[in-house]
TORKOL-839421 format. One record per residue (C-alpha): residue number from 1; residue in one letter; x, y, z. Coordinates in Angstrom, 1 decimal. Example, Ala and Ser with C-alpha at 12.3 -4.5 7.8 and 13.67 -1.06 7.14 Angstrom:
2
node num:1	residuo:a	u:12.3	v:-4.5	w:7.8
node num:2	residuo:s	u:13.7	v:-1.1	w:7.1
//
This chain:
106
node num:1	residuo:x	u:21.4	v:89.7	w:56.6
node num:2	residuo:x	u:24.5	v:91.8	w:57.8
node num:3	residuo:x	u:27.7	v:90.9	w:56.7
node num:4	residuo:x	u:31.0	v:89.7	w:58.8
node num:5	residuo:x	u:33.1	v:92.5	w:59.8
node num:6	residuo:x	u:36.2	v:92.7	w:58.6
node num:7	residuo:x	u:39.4	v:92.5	w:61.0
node num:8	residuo:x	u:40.0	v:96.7	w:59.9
node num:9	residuo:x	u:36.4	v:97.6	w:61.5
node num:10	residuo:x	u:36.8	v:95.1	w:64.3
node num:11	residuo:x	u:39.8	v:96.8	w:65.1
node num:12	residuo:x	u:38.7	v:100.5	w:64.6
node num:13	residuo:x	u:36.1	v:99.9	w:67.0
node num:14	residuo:x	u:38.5	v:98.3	w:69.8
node num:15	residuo:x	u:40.9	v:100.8	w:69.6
node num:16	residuo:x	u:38.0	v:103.2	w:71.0
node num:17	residuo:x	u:38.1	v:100.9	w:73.9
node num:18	residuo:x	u:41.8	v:100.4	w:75.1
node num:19	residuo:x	u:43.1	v:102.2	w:77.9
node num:20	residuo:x	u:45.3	v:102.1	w:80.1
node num:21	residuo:x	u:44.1	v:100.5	w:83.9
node num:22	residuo:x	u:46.1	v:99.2	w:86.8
node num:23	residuo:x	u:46.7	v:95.9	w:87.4
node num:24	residuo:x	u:45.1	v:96.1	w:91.3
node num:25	residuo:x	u:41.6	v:96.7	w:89.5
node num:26	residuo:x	u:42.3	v:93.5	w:87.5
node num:27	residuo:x	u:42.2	v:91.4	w:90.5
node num:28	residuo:x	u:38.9	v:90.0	w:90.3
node num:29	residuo:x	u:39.6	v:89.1	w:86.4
node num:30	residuo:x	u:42.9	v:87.6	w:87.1
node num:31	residuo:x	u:41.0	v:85.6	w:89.7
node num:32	residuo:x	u:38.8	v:84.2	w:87.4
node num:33	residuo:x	u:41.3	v:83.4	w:84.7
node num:34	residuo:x	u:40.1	v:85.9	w:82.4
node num:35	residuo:x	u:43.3	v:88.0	w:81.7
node num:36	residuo:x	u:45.5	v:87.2	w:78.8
node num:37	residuo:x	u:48.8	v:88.6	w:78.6
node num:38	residuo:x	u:50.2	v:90.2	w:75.0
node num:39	residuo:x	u:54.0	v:90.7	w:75.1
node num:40	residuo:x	u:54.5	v:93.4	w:74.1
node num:41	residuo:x	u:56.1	v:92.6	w:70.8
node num:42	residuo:x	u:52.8	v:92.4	w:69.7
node num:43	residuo:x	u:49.7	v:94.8	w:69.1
node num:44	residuo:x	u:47.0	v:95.0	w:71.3
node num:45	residuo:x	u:44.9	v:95.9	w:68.7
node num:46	residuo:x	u:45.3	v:93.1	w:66.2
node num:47	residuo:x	u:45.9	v:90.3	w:68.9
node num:48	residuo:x	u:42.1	v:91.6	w:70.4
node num:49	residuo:x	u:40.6	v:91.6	w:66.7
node num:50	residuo:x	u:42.2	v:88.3	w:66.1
node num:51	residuo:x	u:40.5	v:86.9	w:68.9
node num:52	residuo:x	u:37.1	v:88.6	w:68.5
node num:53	residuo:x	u:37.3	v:87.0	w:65.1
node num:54	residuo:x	u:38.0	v:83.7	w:66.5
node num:55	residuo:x	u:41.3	v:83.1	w:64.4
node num:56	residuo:x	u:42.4	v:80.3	w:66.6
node num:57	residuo:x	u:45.7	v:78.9	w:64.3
node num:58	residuo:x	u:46.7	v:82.9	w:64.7
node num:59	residuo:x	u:46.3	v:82.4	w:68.6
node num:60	residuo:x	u:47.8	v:78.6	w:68.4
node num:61	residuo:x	u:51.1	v:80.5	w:67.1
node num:62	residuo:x	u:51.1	v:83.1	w:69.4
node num:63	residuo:x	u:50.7	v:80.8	w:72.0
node num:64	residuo:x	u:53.6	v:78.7	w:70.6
node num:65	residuo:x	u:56.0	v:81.6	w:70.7
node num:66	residuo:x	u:54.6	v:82.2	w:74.5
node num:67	residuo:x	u:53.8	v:86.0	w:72.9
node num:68	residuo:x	u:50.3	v:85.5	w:74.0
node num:69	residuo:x	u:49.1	v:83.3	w:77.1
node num:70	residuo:x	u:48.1	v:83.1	w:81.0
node num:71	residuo:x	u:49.7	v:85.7	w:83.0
node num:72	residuo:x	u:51.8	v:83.4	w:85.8
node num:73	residuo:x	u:51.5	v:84.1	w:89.6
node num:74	residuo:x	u:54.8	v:85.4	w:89.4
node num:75	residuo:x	u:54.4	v:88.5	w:87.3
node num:76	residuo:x	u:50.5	v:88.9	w:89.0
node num:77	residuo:x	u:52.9	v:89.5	w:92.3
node num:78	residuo:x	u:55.4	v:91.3	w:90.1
node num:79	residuo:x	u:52.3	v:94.0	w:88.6
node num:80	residuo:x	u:50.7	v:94.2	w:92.2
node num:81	residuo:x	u:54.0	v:94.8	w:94.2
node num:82	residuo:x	u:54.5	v:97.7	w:92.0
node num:83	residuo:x	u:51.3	v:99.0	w:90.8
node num:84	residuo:x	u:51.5	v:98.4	w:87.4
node num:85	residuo:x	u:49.5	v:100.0	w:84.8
node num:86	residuo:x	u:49.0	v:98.3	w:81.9
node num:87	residuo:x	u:47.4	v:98.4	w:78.2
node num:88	residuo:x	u:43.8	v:96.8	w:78.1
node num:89	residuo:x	u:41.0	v:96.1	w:76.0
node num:90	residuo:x	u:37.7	v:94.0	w:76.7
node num:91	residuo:x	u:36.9	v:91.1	w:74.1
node num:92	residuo:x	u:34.5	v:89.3	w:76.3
node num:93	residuo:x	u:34.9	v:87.6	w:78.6
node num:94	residuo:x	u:38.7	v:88.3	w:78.1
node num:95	residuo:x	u:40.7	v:91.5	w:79.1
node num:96	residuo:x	u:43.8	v:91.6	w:77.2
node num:97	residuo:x	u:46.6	v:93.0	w:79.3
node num:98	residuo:x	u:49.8	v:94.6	w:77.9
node num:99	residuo:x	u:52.8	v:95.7	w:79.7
node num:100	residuo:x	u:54.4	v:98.5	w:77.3
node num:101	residuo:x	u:57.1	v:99.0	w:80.5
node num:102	residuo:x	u:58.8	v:95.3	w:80.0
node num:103	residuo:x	u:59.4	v:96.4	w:76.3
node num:104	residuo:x	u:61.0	v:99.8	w:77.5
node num:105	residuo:x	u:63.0	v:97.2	w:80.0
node num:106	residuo:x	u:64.8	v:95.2	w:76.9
//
């Protein structure tokens, strides 16, 4: 019997797999509702270990601050219209999206 990962390992081992992508490749994600966005308040890293470790009051608060949700057909247009490339990381079937540009907008 293995034991449970702990959030530390879950998030080593995600960080190997972030990168940076452009938001034209995400089209076929986005169209299957698949991307969430992370403002970029937040870290990638522990909002993708979070979810991989199913910590749903942790994404009902996120959610509640609107730091973590749907990405809206406005800022889809927004990313597309200027090519946007954006933080990512895979915890399936999600890709986590983060625009690091809004947060240098502010």
């Amino acid at each position: 019997m293995t034991s449970p990962r702990s959030t530390d390992e879950i998030r080593a081992a995600l960080n190997l797999e972030t990168s940076r992508i452009g938001w034209h490749e995400l089209q076929t994600y986005y169209a299957r509702g698949q991307v969430v966005q992370v403002s970029p308040e937040l870290d990638l890293l522990e909002v993708a270990a979070e979810l991989a470790a199913d910590n749903k009051a942790k994404f009902e608060q996120w959610m509640a601050r609107q730091q973590v949700g749907e990405v809206s057909p406005d800022l889809a247009r927004a990313w597309y219209d200027r090519e946007a490339q954006l933080w990512a990381v895979v915890v399936a079937p999600w890709v986590l999206v983060q625009d690091r540009h809004a947060q240098q907008l502010h």
